[in-house]
ZAKOL-312539 format. One record per residue (C-alpha): residue in one letter; x, y, z. Coordinates in steps of 0.25 Angstrom, whole numbers, padded with zeros to 4 digits, always signed. Example, Ala and Ser with C-alpha at 12.3 -4.5 7.8 and 13.67 -1.06 7.14 Angstrom:
REM residues 2
a+0049-0018+0031
s+0055-0004+0029
This chain:
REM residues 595
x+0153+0443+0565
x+0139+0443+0556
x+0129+0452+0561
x+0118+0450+0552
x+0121+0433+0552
x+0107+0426+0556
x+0109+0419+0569
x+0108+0403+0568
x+0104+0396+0580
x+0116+0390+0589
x+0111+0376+0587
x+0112+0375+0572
x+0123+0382+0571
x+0131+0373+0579
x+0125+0360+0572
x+0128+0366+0559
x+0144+0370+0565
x+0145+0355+0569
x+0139+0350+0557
x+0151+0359+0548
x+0160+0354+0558
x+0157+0338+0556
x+0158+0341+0542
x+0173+0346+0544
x+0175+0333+0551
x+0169+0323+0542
x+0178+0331+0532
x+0191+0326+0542
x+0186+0313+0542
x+0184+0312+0528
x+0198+0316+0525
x+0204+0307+0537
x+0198+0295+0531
x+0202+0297+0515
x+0216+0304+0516
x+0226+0295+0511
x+0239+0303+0517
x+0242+0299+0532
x+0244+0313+0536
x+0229+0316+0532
x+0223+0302+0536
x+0230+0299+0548
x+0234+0314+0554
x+0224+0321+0549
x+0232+0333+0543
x+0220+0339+0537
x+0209+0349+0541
x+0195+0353+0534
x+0185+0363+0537
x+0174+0371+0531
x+0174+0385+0526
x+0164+0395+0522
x+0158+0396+0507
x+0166+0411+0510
x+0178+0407+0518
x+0176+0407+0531
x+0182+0394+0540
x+0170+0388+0546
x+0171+0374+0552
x+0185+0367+0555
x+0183+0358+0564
x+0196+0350+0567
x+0203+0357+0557
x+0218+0359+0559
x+0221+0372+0565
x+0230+0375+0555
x+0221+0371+0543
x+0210+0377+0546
x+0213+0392+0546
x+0215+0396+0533
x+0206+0386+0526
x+0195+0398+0523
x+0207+0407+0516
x+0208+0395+0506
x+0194+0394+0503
x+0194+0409+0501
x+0206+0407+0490
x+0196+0395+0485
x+0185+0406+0481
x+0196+0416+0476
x+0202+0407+0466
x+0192+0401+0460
x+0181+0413+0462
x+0168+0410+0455
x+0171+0396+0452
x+0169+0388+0464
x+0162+0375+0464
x+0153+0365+0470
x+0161+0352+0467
x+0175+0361+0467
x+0188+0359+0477
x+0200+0366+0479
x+0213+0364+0486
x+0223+0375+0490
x+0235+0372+0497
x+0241+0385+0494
x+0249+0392+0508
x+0246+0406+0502
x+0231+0406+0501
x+0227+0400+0515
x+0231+0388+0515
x+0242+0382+0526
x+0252+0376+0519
x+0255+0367+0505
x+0254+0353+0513
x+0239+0356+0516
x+0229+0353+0505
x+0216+0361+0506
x+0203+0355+0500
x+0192+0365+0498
x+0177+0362+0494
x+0168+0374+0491
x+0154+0369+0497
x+0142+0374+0490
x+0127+0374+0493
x+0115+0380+0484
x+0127+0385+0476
x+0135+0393+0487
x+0148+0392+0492
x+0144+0389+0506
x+0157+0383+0513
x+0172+0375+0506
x+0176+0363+0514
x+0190+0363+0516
x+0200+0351+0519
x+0214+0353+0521
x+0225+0342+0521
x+0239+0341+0524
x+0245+0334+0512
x+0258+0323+0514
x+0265+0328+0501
x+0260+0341+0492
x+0271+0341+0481
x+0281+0347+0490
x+0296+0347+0487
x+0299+0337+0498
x+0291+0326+0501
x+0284+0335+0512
x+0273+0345+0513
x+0279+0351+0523
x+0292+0359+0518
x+0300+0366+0530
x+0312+0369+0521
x+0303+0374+0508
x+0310+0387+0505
x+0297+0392+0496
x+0284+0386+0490
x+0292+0380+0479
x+0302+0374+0487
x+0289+0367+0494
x+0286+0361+0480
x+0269+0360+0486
x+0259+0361+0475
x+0252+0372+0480
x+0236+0372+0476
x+0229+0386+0479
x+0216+0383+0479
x+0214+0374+0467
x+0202+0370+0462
x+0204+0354+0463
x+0190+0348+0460
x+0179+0354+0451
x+0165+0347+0451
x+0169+0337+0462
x+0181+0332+0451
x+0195+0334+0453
x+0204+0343+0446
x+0213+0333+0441
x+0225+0343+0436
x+0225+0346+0451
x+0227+0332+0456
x+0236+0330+0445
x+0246+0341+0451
x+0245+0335+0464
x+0247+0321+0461
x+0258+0324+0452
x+0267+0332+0461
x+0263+0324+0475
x+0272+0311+0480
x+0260+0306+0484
x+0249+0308+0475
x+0240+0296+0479
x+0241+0302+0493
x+0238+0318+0490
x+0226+0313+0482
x+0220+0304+0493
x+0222+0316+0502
x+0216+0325+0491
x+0204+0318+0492
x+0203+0316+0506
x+0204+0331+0508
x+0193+0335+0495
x+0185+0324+0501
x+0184+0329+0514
x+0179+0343+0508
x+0169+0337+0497
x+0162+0329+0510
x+0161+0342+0517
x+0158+0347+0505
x+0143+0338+0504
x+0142+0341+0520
x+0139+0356+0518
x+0131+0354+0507
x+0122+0346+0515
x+0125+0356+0528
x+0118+0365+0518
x+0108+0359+0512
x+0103+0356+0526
x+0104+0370+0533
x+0103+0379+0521
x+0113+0389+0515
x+0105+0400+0524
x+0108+0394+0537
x+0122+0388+0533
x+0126+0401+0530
x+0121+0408+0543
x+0128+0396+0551
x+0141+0399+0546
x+0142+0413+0548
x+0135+0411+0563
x+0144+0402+0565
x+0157+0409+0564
x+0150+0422+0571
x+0147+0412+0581
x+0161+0409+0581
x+0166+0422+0582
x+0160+0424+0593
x+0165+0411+0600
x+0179+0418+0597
x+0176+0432+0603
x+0171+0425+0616
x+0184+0417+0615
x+0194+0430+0613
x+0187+0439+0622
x+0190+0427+0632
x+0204+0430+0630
x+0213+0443+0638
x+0217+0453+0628
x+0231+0450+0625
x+0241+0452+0615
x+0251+0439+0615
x+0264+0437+0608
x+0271+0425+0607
x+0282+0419+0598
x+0287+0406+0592
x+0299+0401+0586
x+0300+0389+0575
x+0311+0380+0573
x+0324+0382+0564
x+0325+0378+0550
x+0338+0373+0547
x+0345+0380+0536
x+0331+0390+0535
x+0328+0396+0547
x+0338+0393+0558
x+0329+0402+0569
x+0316+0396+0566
x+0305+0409+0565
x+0300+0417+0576
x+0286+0417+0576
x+0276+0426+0584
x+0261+0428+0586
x+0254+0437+0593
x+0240+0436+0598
x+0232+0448+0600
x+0219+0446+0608
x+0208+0456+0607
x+0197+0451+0618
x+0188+0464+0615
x+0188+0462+0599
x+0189+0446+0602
x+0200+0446+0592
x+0214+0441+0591
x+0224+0446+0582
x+0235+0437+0578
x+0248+0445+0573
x+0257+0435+0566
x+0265+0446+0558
x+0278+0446+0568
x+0284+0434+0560
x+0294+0428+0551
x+0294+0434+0535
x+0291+0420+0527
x+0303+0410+0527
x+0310+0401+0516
x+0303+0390+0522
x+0291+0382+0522
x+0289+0389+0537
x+0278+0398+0533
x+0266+0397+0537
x+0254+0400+0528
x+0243+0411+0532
x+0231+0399+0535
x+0242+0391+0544
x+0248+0402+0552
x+0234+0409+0555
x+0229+0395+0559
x+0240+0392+0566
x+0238+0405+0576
x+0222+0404+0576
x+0223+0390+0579
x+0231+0393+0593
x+0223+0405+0596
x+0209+0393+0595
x+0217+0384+0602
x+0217+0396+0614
x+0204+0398+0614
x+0191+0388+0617
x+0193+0377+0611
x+0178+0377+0605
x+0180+0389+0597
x+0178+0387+0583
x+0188+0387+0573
x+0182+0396+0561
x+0182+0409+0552
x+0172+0417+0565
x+0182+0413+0576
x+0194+0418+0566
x+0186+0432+0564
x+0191+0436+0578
x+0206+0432+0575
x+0214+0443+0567
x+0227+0440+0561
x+0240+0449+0558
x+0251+0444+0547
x+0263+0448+0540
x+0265+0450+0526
x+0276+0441+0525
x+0277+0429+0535
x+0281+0416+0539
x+0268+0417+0548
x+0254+0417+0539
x+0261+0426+0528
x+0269+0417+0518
x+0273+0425+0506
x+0274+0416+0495
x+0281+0407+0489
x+0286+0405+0505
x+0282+0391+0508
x+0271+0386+0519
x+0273+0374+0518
x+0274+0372+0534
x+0264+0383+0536
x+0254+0372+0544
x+0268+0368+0554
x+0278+0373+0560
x+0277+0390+0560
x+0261+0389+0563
x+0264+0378+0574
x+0272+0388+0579
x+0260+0398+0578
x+0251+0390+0584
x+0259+0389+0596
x+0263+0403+0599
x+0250+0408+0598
x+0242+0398+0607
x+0254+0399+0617
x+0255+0414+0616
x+0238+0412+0622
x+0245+0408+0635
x+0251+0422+0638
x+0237+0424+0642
x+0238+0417+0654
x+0235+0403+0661
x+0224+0394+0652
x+0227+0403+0640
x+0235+0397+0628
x+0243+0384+0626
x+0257+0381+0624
x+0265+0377+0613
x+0262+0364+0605
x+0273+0355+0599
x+0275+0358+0584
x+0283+0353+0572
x+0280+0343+0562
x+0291+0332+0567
x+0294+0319+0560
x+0282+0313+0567
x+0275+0324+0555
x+0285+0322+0546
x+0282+0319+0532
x+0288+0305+0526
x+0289+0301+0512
x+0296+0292+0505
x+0292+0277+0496
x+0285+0267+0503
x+0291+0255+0497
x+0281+0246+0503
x+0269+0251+0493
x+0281+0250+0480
x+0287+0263+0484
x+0276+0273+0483
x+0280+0287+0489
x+0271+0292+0500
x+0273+0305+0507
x+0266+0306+0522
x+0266+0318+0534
x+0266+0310+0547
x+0259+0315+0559
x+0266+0303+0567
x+0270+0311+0579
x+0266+0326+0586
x+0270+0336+0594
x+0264+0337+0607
x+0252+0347+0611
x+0254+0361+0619
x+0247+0362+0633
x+0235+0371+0635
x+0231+0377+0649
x+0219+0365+0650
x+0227+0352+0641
x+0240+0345+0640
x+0246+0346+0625
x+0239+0336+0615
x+0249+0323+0610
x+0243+0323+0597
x+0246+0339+0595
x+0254+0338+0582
x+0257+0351+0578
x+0251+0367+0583
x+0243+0368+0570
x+0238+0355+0572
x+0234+0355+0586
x+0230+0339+0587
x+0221+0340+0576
x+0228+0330+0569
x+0229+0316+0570
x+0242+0308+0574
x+0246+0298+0563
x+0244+0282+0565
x+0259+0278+0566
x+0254+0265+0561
x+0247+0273+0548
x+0259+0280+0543
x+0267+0267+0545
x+0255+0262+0537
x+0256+0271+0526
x+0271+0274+0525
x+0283+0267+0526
x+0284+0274+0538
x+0287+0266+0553
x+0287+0272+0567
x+0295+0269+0578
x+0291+0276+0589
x+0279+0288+0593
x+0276+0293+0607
x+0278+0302+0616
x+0289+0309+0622
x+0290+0310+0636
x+0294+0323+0643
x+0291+0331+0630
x+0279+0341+0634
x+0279+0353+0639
x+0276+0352+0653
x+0265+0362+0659
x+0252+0361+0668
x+0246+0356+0655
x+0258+0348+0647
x+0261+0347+0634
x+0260+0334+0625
x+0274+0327+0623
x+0280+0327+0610
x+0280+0312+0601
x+0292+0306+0596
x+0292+0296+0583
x+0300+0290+0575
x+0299+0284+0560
x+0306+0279+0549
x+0304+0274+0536
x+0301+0259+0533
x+0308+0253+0521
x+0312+0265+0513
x+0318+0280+0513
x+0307+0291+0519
x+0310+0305+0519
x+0303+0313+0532
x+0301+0327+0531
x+0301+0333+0544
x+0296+0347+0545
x+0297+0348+0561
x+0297+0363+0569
x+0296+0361+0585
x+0310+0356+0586
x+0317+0369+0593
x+0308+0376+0601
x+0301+0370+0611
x+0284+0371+0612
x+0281+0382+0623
x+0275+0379+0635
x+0265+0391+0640
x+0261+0396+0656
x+0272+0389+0662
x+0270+0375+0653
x+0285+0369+0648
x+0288+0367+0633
x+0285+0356+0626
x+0298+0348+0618
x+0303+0352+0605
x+0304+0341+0594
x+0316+0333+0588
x+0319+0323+0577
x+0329+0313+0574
x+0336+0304+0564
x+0337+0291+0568
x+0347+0282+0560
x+0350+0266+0563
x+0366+0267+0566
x+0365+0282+0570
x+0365+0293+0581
x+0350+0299+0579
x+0349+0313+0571
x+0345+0324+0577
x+0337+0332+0564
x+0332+0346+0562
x+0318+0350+0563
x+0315+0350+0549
x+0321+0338+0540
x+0319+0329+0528
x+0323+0315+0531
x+0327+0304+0521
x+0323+0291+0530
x+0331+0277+0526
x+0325+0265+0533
x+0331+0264+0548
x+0330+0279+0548
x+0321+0284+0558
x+0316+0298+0561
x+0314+0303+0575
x+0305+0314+0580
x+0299+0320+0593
x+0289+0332+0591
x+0288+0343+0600
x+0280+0344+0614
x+0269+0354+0617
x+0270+0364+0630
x+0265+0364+0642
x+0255+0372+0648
x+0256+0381+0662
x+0266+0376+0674
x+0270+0360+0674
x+0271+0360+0688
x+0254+0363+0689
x+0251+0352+0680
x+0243+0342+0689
x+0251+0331+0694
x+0243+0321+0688
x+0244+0324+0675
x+0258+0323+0675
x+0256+0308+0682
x+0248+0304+0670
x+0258+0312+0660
x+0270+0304+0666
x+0262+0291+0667
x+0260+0293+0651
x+0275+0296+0650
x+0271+0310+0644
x+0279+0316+0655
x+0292+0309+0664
x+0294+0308+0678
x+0305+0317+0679
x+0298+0327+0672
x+0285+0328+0680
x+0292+0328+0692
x+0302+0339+0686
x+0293+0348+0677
x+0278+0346+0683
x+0284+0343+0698
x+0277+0330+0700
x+0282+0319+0708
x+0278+0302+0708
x+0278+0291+0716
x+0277+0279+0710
x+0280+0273+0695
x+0277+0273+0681
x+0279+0261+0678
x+0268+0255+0690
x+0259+0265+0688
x+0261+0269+0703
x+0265+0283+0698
x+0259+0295+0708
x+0261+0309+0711
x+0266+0313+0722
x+0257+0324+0726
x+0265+0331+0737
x+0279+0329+0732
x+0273+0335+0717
x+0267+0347+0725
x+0281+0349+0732
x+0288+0346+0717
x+0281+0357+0713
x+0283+0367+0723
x+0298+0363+0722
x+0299+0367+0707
x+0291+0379+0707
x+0302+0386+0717
């Protein structure tokens, strides 16, 4: 921490911290409302933030974890590249997996703010973009066997306005190698938009409190954040904690999967904790490696998701986290021309779960259990021609279905999870949207009964949805992990159910298929998929009886199950709403099955 930083009184400093947060959020808005993808629009696959003038992460708001982390290590290369000849009126985007960022697929805008001629702060918008020029009609490439095999066009901080004016060489590039150029460029502008609006909020921020006092807020604010974090670490036992993980096979690539491990060290007297990801896998010929800013995010954002909920998520807090790496790794250090091309998915999915279910060895309240990961064929990415606009190609990620939350000590798992990194800060696509939009229709979406990982505090079920194309051929790339191994239960709390997905065929036996495919879908052709279940938390049999009522009553859970998992027995039925529990013969069931 500063020593010799001016204090600033706590009131402004917090109106002045919420005013930089609504600024973050009119960015999100900004960009909800103008992107023309659906995966922007309507699942809001994106995430902005604000950064310091030198670097340092100051206000994310409801960034994605996994987004967020890493941004400041992009700004920095920003300023190294183009040392001496940054702008008022310039932009940059940098997508490059090697400097900071997470992967290919995620475009980051960033917009160098200037006030009285200083570079006070760079407002930074990153999007997950449908189609990047990749060699399948994907941005997500499981089988990529390096960087050219991906085929993204890869844009380490390039300068891409000037003046407020496009660069229009840049746009050319990307129009001319993109499926969907009409779409990338509404996205593109959606995504600068959202940092040029930031980008007139900050200058007003300043010119009402002065570049004196906005300089003093922000470093007092993140020593007034570091501080939040001691108090939380110095909370926590001393302990060193060491868990592993495993990811699905690759057919034909890597028939074991990787072993992953992290281990947490917690220092309570330094209020540190050192994170040690150097005991895993040298980089594979896949796009399985994960970039330094995903897999780093990917652990800090389970070690928050440990800890008070109202700690904020910025460069002071980070200060008391250390990190070790190794040199060479599928795990935050890929060696190029390795591809990251599903750095932001399945490996750091994995990451998150191991690290905030390796909190539960602490004891009872600590930790949470494993969430349900994988982008199944409800997050598939369809392409194809949509004959009803004259055969004009389109290229969209779904975010149709998800996998179902992990419990906590205090909460059942959260439906609308989607995946680790994502942690429900995203939105589930309107079904009627996408059919909107593509020449996409859906069949089914619910829930499936019997899925979650049963526990004093359940997991959330896993979806099931199937889809198929409308009048012409569609090609769905299904980039799916969470398929083998099942998500953990911790303190006693069951797993959650691992995912499938299946080729339906009129005239046919349904297909069982692997986790990771590329399907070429004729109309009648359907694709089927159920995501994965999150775990349960603690002993099923202590989880109040009521709660498992109510769990039946909405069909999350069966009869059988409550009377053969959480020991709870009914009178009455469904059907007339006269269903009861049994109080007595429950307490009896229980005793029963814990002998």
């Amino acid at each position: 921490m500063s020593e010799d930083t001016p204090p600033l009184d706590p009131v402004p400093m917090s109106v002045m911290a919420n005013r930089l947060d609504g600024i973050v959020r009119e960015m999100t808005n900004t960009l909800l409302r103008s992107a023309r993808s659906a995966v922007i629009s309507s699942a809001r696959d994106f995430s902005c933030c604000l950064v310091t003038g030198d670097d340092r992460l100051l206000a994310p708001a409801e960034g994605l974890p996994v987004h967020i982390f890493g941004c400041h290590i992009q700004t920095a290369n920003m300023r190294r590249y183009h040392a001496g000849d940054i702008c008022r009126g310039d932009a940059y985007l940098d997508n490059d997996p090697y400097g900071g960022n997470t992967h290919p697929a995620d475009h980051t805008f960033m917009v160098p703010v200037f006030f009285e001629g200083e570079h006070l702060f760079t407002a930074v918008s990153k999007c997950l973009m449908a189609d990047i020029g990749n060699s399948i009609p994907s941005s997500y490439f499981v089988r990529a066997q390096d960087v050219y095999h991906e085929g993204a066009l890869v844009f380490p901080g390039v300068r891409i306005q000037r003046d407020f004016r496009n660069i229009e060489d840049i746009i050319r590039m990307c129009r001319a190698r993109i499926r969907v150029p009409d779409q990338w460029y509404g996205d593109y502008l959606a995504g600068l938009g959202a940092a040029r609006v930031a980008e007139r909020r900050l200058e007003a921020f300043c010119e009402k409190y002065g570049a004196a006092t906005v300089k003093t807020f922000m470093q007092g604010w993140l020593d007034y954040s570091e501080r939040r974090m001691i108090e939380a670490i110095r909370a926590l036992p001393r302990a060193r904690l060491v868990n592993t993980g495993k990811s699905d096979p690759l057919e034909g690539l890597l028939p074991e999967g990787l072993d992953l491990k992290v281990i947490v060290e917690i220092d309570p007297d330094a209020a540190e904790i050192h994170v040690d990801l150097s005991d895993n896998p040298p980089c594979v010929d896949a796009g399985l490696n994960t970039s330094l800013g995903a897999a780093t995010s990917a652990v800090v954002g389970a070690i928050f998701n440990t800890l008070d909920s109202d700690l904020p998520r910025n460069e002071g807090a980070f200060r008391r986290l250390r990190f070790t790496y190794a040199e060479d790794s599928v795990v935050a250090a890929p060696r190029f021309p390795h591809s990251c091309s599903m750095a932001t998915t399945n490996v750091s999915e994995r990451l998150v779960n191991i690290t905030q279910s390796a909190f539960a060895q602490l004891g009872e309240g600590k930790g949470l259990a494993e969430g349900g990961a994988g982008l199944g064929a409800g997050m598939a990415v369809i392409s194809g021609l949509d004959i009803a606009r004259g055969g004009k190609p389109y290229v969209n990620r779904l975010m149709l279905s998800t996998n179902g939350g992990p419990a906590s000590d205090t909460a059942d798992g959260w439906v609308n999870y989607a995946i680790p990194v994502i942690a429900g800060l995203m939105y589930r696509d309107s079904v009627e949207v996408d059919e909107l939009k593509h020449p996409i229709r859906v069949r089914s979406l619910g829930l499936v009964t019997d899925s979650a990982g049963a526990g004093r505090r359940r997991g959330a079920p896993a979806q099931q949805i199937e889809y198929g194309p409308v009048d012409a051929p569609m090609t769905a790339v299904i980039s799916c992990d969470g398929q083998h191994s099942q998500p953990r239960g911790v303190r006693g709390g069951q797993n959650g159910t691992s995912g499938e997905t299946w080729l339906l065929s009129e005239n046919a036996a349904p297909e069982r298929l692997p986790n990771v495919v590329q399907l070429r879908l004729a109309p009648g052709q359907r694709v089927s998929g159920r995501d994965s279940a999150g775990g349960g938390y603690g002993d099923p049999l202590e989880r109040e009886p009521e709660r498992v009522r109510v769990d039946v009553l909405e069909g999350w859970e069966s009869i059988a199950k409550a009377r053969d998992v959480y020991g709870v027995i009914f009178t009455g039925h469904i059907e007339d709403d006269s269903l009861a529990v049994d109080m007595a013969a429950t307490a009896s069931h229980r005793a029963a099955l814990r002998t």
